[in-house]
C-alpha positions in Angstrom: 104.8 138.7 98.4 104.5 134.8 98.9 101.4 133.2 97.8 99.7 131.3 100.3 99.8 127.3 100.1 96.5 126.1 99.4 96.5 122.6 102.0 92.7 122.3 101.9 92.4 119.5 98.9 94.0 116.6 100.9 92.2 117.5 103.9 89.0 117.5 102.6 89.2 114.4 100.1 90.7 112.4 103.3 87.0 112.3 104.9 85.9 110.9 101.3 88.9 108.2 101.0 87.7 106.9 104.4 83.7 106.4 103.8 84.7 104.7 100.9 86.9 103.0 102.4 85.1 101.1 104.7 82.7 98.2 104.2 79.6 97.4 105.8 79.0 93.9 107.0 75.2 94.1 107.2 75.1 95.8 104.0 73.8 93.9 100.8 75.9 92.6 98.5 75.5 91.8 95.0 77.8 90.0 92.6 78.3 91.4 89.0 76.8 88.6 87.5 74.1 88.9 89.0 73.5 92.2 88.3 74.1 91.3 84.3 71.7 88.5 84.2 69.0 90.8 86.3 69.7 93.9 83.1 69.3 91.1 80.6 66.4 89.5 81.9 64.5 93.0 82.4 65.1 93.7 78.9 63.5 90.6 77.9 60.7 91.3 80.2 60.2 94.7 78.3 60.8 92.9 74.5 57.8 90.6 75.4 55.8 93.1 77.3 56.2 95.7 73.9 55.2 92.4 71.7 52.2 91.3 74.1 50.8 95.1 74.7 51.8 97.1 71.5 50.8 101.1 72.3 
């Protein structure tokens, strides 16, 4: 007996390819830089707050 071809993996990954795919104009964007200097200055926030408020 032949074993069925299983053509179900393409199919179903081809709805993912195209929502990610596509790009939203009215969607925000944010640069990576700006997400680095946003990380660093949070953890500064935190250093100082740690320092100001000790628990």
């Amino acid at each position: 007996m032949m074993a069925k071809k299983k053509t179900e993996g393409f199919q179903s990954s081809a709805g993912l390819i195209r929502y990610f795919d596509t790009e939203d104009e009215t969607s925000l964007k944010i640069g990576p830089y700006s997400v680095i200097i946003a990380c660093i200055v949070l953890s500064i926030t935190v250093v100082i707050a740690q320092i100001l408020w000790p628990m």
